[in-house]
N, C-alpha and C positions, 0 to 999 in steps of 0.2 A: 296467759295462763299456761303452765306446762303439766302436759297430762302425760302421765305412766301408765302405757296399755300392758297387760298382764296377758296374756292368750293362751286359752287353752289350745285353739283351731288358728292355725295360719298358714299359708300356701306355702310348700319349702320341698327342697328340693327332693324328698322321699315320696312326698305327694304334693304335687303342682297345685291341685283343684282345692286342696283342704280348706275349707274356711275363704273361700276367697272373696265372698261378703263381708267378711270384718273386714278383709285389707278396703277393700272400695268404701269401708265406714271410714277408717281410718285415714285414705286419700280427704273423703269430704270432710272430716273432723279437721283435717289439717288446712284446709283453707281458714281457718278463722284462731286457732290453739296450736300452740306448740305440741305436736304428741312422737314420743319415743316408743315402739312398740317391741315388748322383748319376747321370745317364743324360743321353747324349750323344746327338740323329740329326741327321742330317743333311733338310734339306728342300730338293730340289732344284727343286720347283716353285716355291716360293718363296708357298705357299696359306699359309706360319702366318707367317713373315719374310722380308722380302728383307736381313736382317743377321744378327741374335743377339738371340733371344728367351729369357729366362732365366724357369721359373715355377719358385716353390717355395710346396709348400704343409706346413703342421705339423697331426700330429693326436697327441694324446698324445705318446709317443717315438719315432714315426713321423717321421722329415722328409723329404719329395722333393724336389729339385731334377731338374728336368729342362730341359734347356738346347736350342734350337732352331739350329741355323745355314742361311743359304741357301750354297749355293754348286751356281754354273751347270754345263751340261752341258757340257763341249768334246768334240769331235773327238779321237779315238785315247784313251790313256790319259790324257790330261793333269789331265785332271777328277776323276780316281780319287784322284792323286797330291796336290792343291790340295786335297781335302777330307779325304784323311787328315792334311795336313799341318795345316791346320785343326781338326780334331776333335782332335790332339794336345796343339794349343796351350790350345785352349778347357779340356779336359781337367786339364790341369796351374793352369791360372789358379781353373778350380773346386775341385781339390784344396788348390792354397795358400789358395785362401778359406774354406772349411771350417775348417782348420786356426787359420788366424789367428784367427776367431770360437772354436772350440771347440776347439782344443788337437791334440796328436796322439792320433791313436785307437789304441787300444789290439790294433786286428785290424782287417787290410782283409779283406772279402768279394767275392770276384767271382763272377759267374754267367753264366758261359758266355764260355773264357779266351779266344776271342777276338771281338772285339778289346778290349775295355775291362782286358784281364790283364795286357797292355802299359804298362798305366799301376800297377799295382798292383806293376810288375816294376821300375818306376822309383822308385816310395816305398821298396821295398827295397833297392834299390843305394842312396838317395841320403838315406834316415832310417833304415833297419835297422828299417821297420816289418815284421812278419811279415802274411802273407797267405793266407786258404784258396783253394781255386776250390769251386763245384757247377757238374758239367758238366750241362747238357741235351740239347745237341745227337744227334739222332736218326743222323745222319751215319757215329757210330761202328759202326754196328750192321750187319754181314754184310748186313743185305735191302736193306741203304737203296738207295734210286738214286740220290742224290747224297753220296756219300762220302767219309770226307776221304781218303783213298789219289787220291782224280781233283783235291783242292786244287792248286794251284799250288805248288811247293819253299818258296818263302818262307811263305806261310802255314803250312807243316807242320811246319818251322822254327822260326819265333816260335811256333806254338802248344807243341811241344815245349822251347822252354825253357822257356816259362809255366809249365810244369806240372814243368817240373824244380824249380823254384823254391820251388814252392809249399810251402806246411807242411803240407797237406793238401787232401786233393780229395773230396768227398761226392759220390752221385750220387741219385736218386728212385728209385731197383730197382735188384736184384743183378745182372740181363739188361742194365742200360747198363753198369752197374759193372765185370763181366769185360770188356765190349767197347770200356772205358775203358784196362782193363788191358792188354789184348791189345795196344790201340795205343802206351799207353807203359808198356814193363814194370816203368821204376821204380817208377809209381804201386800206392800203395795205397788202394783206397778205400773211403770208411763209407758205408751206405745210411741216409740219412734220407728219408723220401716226402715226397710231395707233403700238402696237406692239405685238409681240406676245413671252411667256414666253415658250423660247426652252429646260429647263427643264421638260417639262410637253409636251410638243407637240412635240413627234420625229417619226419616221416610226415604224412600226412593222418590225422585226426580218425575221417572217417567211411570205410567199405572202400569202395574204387573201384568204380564198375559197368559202365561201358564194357569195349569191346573194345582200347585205343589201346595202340601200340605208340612205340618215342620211338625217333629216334638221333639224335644231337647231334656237329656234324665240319666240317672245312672240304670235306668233301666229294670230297676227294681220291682219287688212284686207290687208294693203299694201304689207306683205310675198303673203300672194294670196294662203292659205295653200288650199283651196278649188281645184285651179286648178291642185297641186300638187299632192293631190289625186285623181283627174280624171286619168292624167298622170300615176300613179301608177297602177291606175284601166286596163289600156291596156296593161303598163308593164307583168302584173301577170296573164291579158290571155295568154297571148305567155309563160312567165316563171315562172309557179305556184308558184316553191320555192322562190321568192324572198319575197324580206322582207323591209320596212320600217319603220324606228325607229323615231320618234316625238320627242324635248326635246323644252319645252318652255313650259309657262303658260298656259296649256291644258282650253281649253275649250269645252264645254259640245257643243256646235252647231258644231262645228267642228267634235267630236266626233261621232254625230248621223250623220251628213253627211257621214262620215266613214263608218260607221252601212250599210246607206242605197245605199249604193255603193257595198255591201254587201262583203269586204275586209275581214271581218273574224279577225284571228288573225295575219293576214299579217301586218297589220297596227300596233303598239304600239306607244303609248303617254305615257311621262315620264314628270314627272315636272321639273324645273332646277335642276342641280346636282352640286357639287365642278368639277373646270376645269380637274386634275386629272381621275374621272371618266368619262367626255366629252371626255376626247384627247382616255383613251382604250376604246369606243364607234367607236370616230374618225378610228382609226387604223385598225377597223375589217369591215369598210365600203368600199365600190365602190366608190362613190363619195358623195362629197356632195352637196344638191338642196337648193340654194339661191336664188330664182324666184321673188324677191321684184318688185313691180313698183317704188321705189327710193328707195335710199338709200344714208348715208353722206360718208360709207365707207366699211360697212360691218367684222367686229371682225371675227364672225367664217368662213369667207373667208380666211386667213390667219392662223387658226390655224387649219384647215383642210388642206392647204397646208403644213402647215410646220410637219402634220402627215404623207406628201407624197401622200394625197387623193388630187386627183383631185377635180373640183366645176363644179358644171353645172350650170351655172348662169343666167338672164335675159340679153339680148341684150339693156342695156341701160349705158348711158354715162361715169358713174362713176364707174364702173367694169372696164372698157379699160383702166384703171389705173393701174390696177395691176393684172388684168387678160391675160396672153398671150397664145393664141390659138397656135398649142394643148399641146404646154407644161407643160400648169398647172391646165387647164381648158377649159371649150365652152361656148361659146355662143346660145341663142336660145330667139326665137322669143320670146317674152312676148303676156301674153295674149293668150298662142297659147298650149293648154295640149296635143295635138296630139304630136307635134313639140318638146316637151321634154318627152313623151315618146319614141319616135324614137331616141330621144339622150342617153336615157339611157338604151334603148335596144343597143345602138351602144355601151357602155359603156362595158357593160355585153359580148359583142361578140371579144371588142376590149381590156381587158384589159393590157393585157402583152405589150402593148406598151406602157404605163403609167412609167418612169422612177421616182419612189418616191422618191429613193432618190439625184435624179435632184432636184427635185422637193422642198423638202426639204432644202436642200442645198442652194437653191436660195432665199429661204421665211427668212433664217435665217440671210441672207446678207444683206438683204433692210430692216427686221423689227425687230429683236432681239432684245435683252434689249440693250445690249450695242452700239448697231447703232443709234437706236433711243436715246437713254439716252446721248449719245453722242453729235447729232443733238443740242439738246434743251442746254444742255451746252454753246457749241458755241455761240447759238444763243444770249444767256442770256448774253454772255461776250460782242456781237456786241452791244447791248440794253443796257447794265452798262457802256460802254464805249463812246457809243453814248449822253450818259446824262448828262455827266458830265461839 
């Protein structure tokens, strides 16, 4: 089968980290489907072109095209309008090149229906190709603070016909899934997760000895990194040696919060790193602290499981997905930094009951490349079959 991924989100070279769970979808997709993945941004500084920069690269039945445009900033809206109307064109000129090379595909994919659903909306008016979506976007979800109810009418618009359109719409958990639903009640949707690459995320050899503690985030208000180092803060009266490690978009207020909690060099912040040196990070930790007030799913939830580390997580909805107390992980209050310190003093006092490579072993049966990659096959056979 040759699948046409459409992307709103994909890693490139203005932003490294963007979307980089679609591309690891895309890795597992492509063990079993031909899939060509094309992605459009915009570069307004003009750091990668001052025209159209087109890279494609092929690895097995992986192919990316990712396309670069400049276009300037104007005054009022004008710039917004010049670039969408751009990113249109460039869009449609990469989809008839694809095709001309390799034929029509047999399923478009889109990930995350706007904006790139738009064009998937147009191969179906204008070939009668069928098209899924997987949504991502955190947006739909009751906590978010930026939600699509505060979009603009036209976005809520297009994005809803997107989705009327569509043959089908997947989401990475059942918690974005109703909140997919909720916003359009036509939709129905399948949960395929996220995955996690068990080449790179395996247990350590030898049992950990340290004290360290991991959280990995852009460090946003919603991780809640503030309370996380209160928490740390009562940890390291009781147990001086310990230690935790930051990896996310460090921020300087974050930072002097640290300072003035007066942590020392207990505390380290690292900027993002390649997964490789995340997963032997992973491996020499205790557990790992995911303390979000929402989340659609949680990435380094599963690749810290699938290192054998346990997660100390927030007691909210969409963890009891994939979290099972105490096998792979806990629970704890949100909002509550006494209450996850106490969990990771228990952590530190209890570890040899931590079976990793249960733990392991388990994370690679539900999310590995080839379970998931697997999944989305299927699914795509139900959805070409269904269309016809």
């Amino acid at each position: 089968m040759k699948v046409l991924w459409l992307t709103s989100w994909y890693p490139n070279r203005c932003s490294p980290f963007n979307g980089d769970f679609i591309k690891r979808h895309a890795e597992a997709v492509s063990l079993f489907e031909e899939v060509n993945v094309i992605y459009i941004t915009r570069d307004p500084t003009g750091d990668v072109t001052k025209d159209v920069l087109v890279e494609e690269t092929v690895q097995d039945k992986l192919a990316e095209t990712r396309i670069y445009y400049y276009s300037p900033v104007y005054p009022f809206f004008f710039d917004k309008l010049l670039s969408q109307r751009k990113y249109r064109k460039l869009y449609k000129q990469a989809v008839r090149n694809y095709i001309s090379k390799h034929g029509r595909p047999d399923l478009v994919h889109v990930h995350v229906a706007m904006k790139a659903g738009s064009i998937a909306l147009w191969m179906k008016r204008t070939m009668g190709i069928p098209f899924v979506v997987s949504e991502h976007w955190s947006g739909f979800l009751v906590e978010a603070k930026e939600k699509f109810d505060h979009l603009p009418l036209y976005f809520r618009s297009q994005w809803g016909k997107i989705m009327k359109k569509a043959d089908g719409c997947s989401t990475v958990s059942q918690y974005l899934g109703k909140a997919v639903e909720n916003t359009f009640p036509f939709v129905n949707t399948v949960v395929i997760p996220n995955v996690v690459n068990t080449d790179i995320f395996y247990p350590a050899e030898i049992m950990k000895k340290g004290l360290k503690f991991i959280h990995i985030s852009g460090l946003d208000d919603l991780k809640n990194p503030k309370e996380i180092l209160e928490a740390f803060k009562i940890v390291s009266g009781k147990y001086p040696e310990a230690e935790l490690e930051i990896f996310g978009s460090v921020r300087s207020e974050i930072v002097r919060f640290s300072v003035s909690l007066q942590l020392g060099g207990k505390v380290r912040f690292h900027e993002e790193v390649p997964q490789p040196q995340l997963a032997g990070e992973l491996r020499q930790s205790l557990a790992l602290i995911l303390y979000s007030s929402y989340e659609t799913f949680g990435c380094v939830l599963i690749e810290a499981n699938a290192c054998g580390v346990p997660v100390l997580v927030s007691d909210i909805p969409v963890f009891h997905e994939n979290v099972e107390e105490p096998i792979n992980g806990y629970f704890v209050k949100p909002h509550n930094p006494a209450a996850l310190a106490d969990k990771m003093i228990w952590i530190i006092e209890n570890r040899s009951l931590i079976d990793s490579g249960a733990v392991s072993r388990m994370t690679g049966s539900k999310f590995s490349y080839n379970v998931v990659g697997k999944q989305f096959s299927n699914w795509y056979k139900e959805i070409v079959a269904g269309s016809v």
